[in-house]
C-alpha positions as a Markdown table, in Angstrom:
| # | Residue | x | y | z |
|---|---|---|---|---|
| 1 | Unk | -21.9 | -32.2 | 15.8 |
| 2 | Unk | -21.3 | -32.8 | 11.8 |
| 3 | Unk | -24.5 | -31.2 | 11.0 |
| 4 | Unk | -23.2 | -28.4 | 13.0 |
| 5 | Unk | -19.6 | -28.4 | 12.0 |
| 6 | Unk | -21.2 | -28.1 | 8.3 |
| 7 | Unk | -23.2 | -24.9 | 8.9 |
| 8 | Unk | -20.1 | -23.4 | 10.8 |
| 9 | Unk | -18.0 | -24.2 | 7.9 |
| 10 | Unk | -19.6 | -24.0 | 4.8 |
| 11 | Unk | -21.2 | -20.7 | 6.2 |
| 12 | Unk | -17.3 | -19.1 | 7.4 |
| 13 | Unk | -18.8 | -18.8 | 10.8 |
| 14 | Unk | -16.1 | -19.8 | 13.0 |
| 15 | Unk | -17.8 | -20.4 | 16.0 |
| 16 | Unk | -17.0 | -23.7 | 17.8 |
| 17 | Unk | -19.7 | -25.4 | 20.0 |
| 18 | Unk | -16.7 | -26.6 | 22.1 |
| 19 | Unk | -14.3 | -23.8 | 23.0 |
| 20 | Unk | -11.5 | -25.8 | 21.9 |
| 21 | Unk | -13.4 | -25.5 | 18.2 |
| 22 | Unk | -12.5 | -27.7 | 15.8 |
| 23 | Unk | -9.0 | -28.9 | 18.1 |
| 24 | Unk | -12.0 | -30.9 | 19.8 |
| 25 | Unk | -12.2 | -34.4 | 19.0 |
| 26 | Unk | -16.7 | -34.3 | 19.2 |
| 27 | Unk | -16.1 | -31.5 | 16.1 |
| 28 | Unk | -13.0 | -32.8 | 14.6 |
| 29 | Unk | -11.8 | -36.4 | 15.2 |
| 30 | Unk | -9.8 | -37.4 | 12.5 |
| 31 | Unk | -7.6 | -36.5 | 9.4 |
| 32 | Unk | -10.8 | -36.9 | 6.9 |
| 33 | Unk | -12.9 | -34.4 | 8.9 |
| 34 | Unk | -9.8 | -32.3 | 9.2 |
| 35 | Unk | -9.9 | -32.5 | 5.4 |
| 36 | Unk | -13.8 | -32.3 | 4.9 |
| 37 | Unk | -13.5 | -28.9 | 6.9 |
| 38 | Unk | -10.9 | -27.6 | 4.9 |
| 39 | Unk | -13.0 | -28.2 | 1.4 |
| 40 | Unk | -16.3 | -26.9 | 3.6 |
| 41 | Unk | -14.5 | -23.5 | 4.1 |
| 42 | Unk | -13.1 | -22.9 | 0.8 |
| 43 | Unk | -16.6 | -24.3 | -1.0 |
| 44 | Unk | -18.2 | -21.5 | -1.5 |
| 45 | Unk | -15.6 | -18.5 | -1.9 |
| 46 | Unk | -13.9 | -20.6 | -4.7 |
| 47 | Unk | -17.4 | -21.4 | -6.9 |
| 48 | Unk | -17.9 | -17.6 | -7.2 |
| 49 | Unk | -15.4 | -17.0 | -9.4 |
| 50 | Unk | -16.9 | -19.4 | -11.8 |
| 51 | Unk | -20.7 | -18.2 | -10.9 |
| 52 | Unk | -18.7 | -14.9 | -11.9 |
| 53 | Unk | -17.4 | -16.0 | -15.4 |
| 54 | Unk | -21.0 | -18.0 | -16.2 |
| 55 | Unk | -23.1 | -14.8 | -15.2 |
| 56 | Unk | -20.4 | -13.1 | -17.1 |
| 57 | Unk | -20.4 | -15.4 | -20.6 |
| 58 | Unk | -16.5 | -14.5 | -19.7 |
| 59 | Unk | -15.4 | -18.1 | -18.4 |
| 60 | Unk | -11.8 | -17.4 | -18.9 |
| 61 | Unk | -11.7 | -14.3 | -16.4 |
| 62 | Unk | -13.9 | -16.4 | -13.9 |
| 63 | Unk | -10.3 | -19.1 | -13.7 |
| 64 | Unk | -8.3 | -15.9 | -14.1 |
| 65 | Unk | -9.5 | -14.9 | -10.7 |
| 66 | Unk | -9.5 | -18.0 | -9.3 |
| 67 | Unk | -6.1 | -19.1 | -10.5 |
| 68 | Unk | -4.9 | -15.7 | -8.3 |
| 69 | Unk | -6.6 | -16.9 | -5.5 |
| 70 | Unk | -5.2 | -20.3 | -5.7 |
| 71 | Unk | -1.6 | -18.6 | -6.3 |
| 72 | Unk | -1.9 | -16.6 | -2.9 |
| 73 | Unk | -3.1 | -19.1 | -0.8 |
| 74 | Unk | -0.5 | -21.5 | -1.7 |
| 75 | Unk | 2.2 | -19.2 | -1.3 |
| 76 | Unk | 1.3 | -18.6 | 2.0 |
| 77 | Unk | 0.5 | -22.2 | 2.7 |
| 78 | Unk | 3.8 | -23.1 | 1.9 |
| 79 | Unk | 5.3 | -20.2 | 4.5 |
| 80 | Unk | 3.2 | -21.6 | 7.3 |
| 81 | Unk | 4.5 | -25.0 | 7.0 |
| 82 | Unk | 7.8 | -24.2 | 6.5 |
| 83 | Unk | 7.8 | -21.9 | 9.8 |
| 84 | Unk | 6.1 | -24.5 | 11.7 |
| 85 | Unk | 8.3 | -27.8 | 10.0 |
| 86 | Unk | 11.6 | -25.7 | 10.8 |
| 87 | Unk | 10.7 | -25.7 | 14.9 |
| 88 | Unk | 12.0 | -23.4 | 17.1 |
| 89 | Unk | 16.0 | -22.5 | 17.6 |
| 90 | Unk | 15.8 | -22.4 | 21.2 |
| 91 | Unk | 14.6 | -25.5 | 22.1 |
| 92 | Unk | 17.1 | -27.3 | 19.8 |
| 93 | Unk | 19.9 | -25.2 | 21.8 |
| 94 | Unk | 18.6 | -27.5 | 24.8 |
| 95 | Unk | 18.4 | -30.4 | 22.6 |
| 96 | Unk | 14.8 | -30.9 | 22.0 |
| 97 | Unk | 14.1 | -33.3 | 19.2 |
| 98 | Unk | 12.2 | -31.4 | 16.5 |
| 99 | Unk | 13.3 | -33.4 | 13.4 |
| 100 | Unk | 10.4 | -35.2 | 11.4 |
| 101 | Unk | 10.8 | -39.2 | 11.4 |
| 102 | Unk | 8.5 | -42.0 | 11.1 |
| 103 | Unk | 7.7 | -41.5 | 15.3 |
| 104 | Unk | 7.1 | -37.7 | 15.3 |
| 105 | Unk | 6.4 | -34.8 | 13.5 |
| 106 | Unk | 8.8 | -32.9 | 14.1 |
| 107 | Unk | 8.7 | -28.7 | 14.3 |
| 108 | Unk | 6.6 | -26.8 | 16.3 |
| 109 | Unk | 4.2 | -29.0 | 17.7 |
| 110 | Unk | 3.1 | -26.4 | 20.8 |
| 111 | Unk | -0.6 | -26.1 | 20.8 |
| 112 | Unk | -1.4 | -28.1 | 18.2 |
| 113 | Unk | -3.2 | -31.5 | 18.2 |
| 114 | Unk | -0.8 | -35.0 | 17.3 |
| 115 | Unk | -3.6 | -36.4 | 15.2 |
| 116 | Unk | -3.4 | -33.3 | 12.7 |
| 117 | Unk | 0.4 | -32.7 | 12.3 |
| 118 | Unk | 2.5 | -29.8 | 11.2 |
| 119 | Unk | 1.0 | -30.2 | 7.6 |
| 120 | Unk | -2.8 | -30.1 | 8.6 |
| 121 | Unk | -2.4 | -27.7 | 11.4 |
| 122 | Unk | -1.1 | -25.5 | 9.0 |
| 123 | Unk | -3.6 | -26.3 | 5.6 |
| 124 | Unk | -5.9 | -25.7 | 8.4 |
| 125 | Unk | -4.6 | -22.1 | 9.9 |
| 126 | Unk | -3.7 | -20.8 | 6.0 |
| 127 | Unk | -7.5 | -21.8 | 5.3 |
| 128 | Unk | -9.5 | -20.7 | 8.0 |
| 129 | Unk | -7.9 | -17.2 | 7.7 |
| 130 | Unk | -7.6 | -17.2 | 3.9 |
| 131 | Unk | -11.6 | -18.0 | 3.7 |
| 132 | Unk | -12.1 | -15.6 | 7.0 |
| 133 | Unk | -14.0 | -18.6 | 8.4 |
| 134 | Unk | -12.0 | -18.1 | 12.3 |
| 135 | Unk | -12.4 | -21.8 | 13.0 |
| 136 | Unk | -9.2 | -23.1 | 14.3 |
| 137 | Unk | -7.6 | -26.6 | 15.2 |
| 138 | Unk | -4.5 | -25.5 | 16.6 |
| 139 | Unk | -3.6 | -22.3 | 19.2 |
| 140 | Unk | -2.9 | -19.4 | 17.1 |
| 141 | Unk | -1.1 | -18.1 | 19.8 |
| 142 | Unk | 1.0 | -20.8 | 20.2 |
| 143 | Unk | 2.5 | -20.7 | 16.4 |
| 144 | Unk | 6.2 | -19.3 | 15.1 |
| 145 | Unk | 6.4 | -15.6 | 14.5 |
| 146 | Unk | 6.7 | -16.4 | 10.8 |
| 147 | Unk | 3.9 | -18.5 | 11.2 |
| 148 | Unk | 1.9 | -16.0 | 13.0 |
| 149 | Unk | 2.7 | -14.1 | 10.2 |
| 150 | Unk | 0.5 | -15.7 | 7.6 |
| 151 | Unk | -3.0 | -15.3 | 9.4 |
| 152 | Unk | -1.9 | -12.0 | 9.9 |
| 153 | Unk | -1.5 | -11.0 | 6.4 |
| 154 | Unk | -3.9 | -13.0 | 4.6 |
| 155 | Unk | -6.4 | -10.8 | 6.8 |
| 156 | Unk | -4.8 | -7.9 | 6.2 |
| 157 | Unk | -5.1 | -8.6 | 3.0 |
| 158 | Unk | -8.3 | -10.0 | 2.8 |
| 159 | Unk | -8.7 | -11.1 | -0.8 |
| 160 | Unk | -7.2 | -14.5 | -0.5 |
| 161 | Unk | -10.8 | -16.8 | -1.2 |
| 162 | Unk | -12.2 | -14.6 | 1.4 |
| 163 | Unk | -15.4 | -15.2 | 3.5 |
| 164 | Unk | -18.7 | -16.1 | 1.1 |
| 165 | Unk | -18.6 | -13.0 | -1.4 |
| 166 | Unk | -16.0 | -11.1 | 0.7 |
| 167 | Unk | -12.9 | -11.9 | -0.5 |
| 168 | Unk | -14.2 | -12.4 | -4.5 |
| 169 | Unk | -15.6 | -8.6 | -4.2 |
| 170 | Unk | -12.3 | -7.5 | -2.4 |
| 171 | Unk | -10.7 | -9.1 | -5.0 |
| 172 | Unk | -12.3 | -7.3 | -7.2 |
| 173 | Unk | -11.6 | -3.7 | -6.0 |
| 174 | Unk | -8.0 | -5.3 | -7.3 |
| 175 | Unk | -8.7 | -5.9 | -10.3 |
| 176 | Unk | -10.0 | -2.1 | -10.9 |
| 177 | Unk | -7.1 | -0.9 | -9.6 |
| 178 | Unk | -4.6 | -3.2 | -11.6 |
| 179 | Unk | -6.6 | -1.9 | -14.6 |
| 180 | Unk | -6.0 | 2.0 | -13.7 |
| 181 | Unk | -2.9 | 1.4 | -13.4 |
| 182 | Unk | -1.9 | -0.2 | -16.5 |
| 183 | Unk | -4.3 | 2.1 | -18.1 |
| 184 | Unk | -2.0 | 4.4 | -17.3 |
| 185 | Unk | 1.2 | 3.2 | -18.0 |
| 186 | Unk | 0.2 | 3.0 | -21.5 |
| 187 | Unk | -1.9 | 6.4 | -21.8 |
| 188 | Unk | -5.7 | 4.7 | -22.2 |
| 189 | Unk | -8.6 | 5.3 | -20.0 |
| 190 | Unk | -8.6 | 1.9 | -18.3 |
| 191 | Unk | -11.2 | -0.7 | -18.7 |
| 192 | Unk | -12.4 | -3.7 | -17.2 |
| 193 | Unk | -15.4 | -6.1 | -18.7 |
| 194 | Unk | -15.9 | -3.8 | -21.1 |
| 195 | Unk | -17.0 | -0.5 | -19.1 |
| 196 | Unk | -14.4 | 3.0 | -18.5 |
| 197 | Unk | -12.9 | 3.3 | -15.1 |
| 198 | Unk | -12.6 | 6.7 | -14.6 |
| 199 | Unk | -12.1 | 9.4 | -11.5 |
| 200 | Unk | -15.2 | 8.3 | -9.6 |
| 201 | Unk | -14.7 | 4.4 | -9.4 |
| 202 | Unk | -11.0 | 4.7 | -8.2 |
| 203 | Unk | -12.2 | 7.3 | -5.3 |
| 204 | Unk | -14.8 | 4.6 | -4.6 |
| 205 | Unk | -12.1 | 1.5 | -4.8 |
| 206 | Unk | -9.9 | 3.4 | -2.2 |
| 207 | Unk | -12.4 | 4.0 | 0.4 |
| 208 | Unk | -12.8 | 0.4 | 1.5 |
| 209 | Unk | -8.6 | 0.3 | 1.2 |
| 210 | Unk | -8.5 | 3.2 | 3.7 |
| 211 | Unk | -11.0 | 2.2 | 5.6 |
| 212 | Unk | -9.9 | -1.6 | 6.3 |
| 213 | Unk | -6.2 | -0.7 | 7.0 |
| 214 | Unk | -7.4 | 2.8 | 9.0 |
| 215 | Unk | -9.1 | 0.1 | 11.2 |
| 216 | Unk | -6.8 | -2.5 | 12.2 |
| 217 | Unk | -3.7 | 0.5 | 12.7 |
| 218 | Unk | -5.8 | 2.9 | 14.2 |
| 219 | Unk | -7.6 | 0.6 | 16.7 |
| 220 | Unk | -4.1 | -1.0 | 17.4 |
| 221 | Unk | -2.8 | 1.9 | 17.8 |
| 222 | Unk | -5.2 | 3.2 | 20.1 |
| 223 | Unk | -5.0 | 0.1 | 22.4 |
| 224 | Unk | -1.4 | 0.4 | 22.6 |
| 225 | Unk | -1.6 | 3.8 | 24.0 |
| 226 | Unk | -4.2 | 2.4 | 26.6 |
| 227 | Unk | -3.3 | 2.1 | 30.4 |
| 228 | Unk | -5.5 | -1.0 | 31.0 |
| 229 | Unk | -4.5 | -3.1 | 27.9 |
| 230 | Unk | -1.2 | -4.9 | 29.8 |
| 231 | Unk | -3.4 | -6.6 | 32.1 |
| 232 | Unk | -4.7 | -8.5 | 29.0 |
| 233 | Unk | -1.8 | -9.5 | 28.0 |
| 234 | Unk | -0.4 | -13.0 | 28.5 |
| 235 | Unk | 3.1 | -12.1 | 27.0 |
| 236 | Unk | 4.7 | -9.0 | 26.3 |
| 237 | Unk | 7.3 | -7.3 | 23.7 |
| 238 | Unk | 6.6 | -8.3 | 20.2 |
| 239 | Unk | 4.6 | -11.4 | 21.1 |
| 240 | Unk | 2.3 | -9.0 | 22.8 |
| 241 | Unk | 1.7 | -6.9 | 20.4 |
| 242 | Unk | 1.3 | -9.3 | 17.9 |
| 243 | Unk | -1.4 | -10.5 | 20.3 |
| 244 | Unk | -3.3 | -7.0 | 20.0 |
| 245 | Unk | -2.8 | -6.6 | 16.6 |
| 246 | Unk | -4.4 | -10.0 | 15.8 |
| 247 | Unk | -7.4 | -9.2 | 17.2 |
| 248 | Unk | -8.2 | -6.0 | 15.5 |
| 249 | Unk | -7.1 | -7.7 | 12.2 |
| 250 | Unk | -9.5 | -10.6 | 12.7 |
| 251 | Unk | -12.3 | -8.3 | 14.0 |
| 252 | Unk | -12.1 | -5.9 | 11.1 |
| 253 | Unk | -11.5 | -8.9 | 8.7 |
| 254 | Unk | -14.4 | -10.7 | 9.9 |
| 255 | Unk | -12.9 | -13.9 | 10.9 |
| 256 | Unk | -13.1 | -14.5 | 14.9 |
| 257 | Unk | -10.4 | -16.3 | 15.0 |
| 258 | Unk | -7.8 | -15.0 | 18.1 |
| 259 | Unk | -4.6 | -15.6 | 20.0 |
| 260 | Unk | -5.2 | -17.6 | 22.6 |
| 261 | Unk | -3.2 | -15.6 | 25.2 |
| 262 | Unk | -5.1 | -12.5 | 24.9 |
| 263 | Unk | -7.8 | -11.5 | 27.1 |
| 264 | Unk | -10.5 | -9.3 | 24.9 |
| 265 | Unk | -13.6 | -9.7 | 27.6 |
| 266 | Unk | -13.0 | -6.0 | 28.6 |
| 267 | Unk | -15.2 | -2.8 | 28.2 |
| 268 | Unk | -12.9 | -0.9 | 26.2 |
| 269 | Unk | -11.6 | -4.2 | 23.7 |
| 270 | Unk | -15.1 | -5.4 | 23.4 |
| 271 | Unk | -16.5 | -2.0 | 22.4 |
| 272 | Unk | -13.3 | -1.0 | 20.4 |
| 273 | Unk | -13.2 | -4.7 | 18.7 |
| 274 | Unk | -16.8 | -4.2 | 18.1 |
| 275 | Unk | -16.5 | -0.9 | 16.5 |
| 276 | Unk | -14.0 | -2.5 | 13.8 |
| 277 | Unk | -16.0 | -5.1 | 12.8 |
| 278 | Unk | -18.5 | -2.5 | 12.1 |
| 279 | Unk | -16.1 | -0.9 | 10.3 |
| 280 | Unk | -14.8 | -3.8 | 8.3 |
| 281 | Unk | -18.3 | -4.5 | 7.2 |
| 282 | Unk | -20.0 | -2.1 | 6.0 |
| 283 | Unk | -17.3 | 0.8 | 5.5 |
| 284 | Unk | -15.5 | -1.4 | 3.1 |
| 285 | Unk | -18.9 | -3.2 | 1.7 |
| 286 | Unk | -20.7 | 0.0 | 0.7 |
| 287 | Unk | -18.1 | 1.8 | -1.3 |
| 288 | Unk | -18.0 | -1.1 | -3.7 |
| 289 | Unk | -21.5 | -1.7 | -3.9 |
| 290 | Unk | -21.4 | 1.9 | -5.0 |
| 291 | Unk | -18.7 | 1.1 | -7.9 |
| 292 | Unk | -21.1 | -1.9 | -8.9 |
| 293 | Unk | -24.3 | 0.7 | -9.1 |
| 294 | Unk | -21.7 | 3.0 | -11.1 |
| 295 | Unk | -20.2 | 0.6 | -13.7 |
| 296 | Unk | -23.8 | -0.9 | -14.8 |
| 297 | Unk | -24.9 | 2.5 | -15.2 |
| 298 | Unk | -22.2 | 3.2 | -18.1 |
| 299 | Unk | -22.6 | 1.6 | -21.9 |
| 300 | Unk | -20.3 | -1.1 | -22.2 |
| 301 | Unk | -17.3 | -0.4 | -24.6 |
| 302 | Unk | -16.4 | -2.5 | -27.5 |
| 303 | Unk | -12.3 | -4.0 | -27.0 |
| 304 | Unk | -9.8 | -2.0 | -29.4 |
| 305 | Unk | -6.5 | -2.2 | -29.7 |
| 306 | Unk | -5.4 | -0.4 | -27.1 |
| 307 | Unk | -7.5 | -2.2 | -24.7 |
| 308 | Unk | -5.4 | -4.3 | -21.3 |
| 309 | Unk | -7.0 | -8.0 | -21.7 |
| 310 | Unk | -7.7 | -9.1 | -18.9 |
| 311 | Unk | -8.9 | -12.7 | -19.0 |
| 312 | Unk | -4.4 | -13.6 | -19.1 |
| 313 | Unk | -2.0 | -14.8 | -17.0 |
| 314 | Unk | 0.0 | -11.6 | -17.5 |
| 315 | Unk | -3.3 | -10.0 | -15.9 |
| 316 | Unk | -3.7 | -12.0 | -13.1 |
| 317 | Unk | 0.5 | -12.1 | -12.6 |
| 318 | Unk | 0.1 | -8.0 | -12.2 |
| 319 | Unk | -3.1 | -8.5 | -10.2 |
| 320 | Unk | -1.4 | -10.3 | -7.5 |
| 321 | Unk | 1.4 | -8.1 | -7.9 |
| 322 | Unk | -0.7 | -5.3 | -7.0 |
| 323 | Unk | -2.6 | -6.7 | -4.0 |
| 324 | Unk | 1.0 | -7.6 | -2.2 |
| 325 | Unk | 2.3 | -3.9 | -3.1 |
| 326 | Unk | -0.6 | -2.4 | -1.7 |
| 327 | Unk | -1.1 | -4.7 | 1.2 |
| 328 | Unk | 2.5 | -4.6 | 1.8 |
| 329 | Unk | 3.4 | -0.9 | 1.7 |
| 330 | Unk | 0.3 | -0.4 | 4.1 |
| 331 | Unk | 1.0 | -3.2 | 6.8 |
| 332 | Unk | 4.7 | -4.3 | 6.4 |
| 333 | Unk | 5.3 | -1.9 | 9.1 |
| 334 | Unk | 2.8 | -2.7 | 11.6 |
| 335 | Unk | 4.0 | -6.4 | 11.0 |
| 336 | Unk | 7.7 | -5.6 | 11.4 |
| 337 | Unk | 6.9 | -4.1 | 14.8 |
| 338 | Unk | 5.1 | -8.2 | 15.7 |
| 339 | Unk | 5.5 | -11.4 | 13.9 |
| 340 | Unk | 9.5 | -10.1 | 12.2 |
| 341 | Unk | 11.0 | -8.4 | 14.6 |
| 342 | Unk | 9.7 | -11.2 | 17.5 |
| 343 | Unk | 11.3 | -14.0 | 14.3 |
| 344 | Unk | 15.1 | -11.7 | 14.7 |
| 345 | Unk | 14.4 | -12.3 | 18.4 |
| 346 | Unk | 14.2 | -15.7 | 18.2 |
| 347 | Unk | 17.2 | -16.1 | 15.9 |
| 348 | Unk | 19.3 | -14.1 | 18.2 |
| 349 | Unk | 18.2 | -16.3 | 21.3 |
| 350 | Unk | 16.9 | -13.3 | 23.1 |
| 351 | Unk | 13.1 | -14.3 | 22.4 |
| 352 | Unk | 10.9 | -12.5 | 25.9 |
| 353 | Unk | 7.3 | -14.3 | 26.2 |
């Protein structure tokens, strides 16, 4: 099993050999291998930004990127504990004990395994969807709405570490778009590492952007709409659409990772799930690989005054900026339909499962 576990996990494959994955106690027994699958995950997405600044002879914009993807994660590290620490309103109204002490936990502790905790359940679920691995050690399904929430959007968004190359080049497409956009603000043709962004690298930047977010909404839209799909579902009102939405996101997002209560082994979800991780792969992958084929093919301009560093914090404070502007103004929606809406249930005790 640990020879396996490490292919699974340094790889971002996902796949458990148990189909309790890494809630098992053969793939995941204690704390330390909790914590050795955590680092596996995040090994090789978080190295390529400094492969990037070495190949680059640009070391600064190598910990630029990576300091963005270490902002991202945490901040949505710190939601998923917080969701999960603060428990559920309902059962305290029947006075269930959810307050942390020296014999318990405390919070949420529904589908999740004693020996890991609020705290590594959710390092665990903020990783394994951050680095699109889809190994899990707790029941997605099983999580607060706000909790839900962060797997939700770090696959929407899709740049936070990423899978092995997938999240850096996502990033990326970012980073080109940050530039353009501060280009022009200030009235330059932008630039980034020294070569002109110009009409036909933002065309090429968008198309994975449309074609990511066309894919989880229209596919979730679709399956909405279908006759058969409430016979899958193990809950309904927001909860089940969460449920739906989830697995479109983590198809087209290349993670595996699901909500438990959801029933996918049907004709139409298999073919319609299979379509979007098509979709996710290569729709998204080829556009940028054309950018890459573009931007070698033009001289490489020498930094004048006008030039946008961007090897600074200021940079990488505007790049994150952008990727939660964009990602929000293209799924906050669709999310306040699931995870919020089901969170303003809760609150006002009329929470249907």
């Amino acid at each position: 099993m640990a020879g396996f576990e490490t292919i699974k996990h340094i790889g971002t494959n996902g796949g458990g050999f148990f189909g309790t994955n890494a809630a098992h106690p053969f793939e995941n027994p204690t704390p330390l291998t909790n914590t050795l699958h955590i680092l596996s995950m995040l090994l090789i997405p978080s190295a390529l930004t400094v492969t990037f600044g070495l190949m680059l002879a640009r070391r600064r914009q190598g910990w630029v990127f990576f300091s963005a993807f270490l902002v991202l994660f945490t901040g949505f590290l710190a939601w998923a504990y917080a969701a999960e620490q603060s428990g559920n309103p309902l059962l305290a109204k029947v006075g269930a004990e959810q307050t942390l002490s020296a014999t318990q936990p405390g919070g949420n502790m529904e589908g999740k395994e004693m020996r890991f905790g609020i705290a590594g359940t959710a390092l665990f679920v903020t990783t394994t969807t951050a680095a699109t691995t889809g190994s899990v050690n707790a029941m997605h399904d099983s999580l607060m709405p706000m909790g839900g929430f962060v797997p939700l959007a770090q696959m929407m968004l899709n740049c936070v570490f990423g899978g092995d190359g997938a999240g850096f080049i996502n990033l990326i497409q970012y980073a080109i778009l940050t530039v353009f956009l501060a280009g022009m603000m200030i009235g330059r043709t932008p630039e980034f590492l020294g070569k002109k962004i110009e009409a036909r690298e933002i065309k090429l930047v968008m198309l994975p952007i449309l074609a990511h977010s066309a894919s989880i909404l229209g596919f979730t839209a679709l399956a909405v709409l279908w006759p058969a799909t409430d016979a899958s579902l193990a809950n309904h009102g927001a909860h089940g659409f969460t449920e739906v939405l989830y697995a479109y996101t983590s198809g087209t997002a290349n993670n595996g990772s699901a909500f438990a209560g959801f029933n996918a082994n049907t004709p139409f979800f298999n073919t319609t799930i299979g379509l979007a991780m098509l979709v996710g792969r290569y729709f998204t992958l080829l556009p940028l690989l054309a950018v890459a084929g573009s931007l070698a093919a033009k001289k490489t301009v020498a930094d004048g005054p006008g030039t946008f560093p961007t090897a600074t914090p200021l940079f990488m404070g505007l790049l994150i900026f952008v990727v939660l502007i964009v990602g929000g103004l293209t799924f906050l929606p669709v999310l306040a339909l699931g995870p919020i809406v089901e969170h303003l249930q809760m609150l006002a005790g009329q929470l249907q499962r």
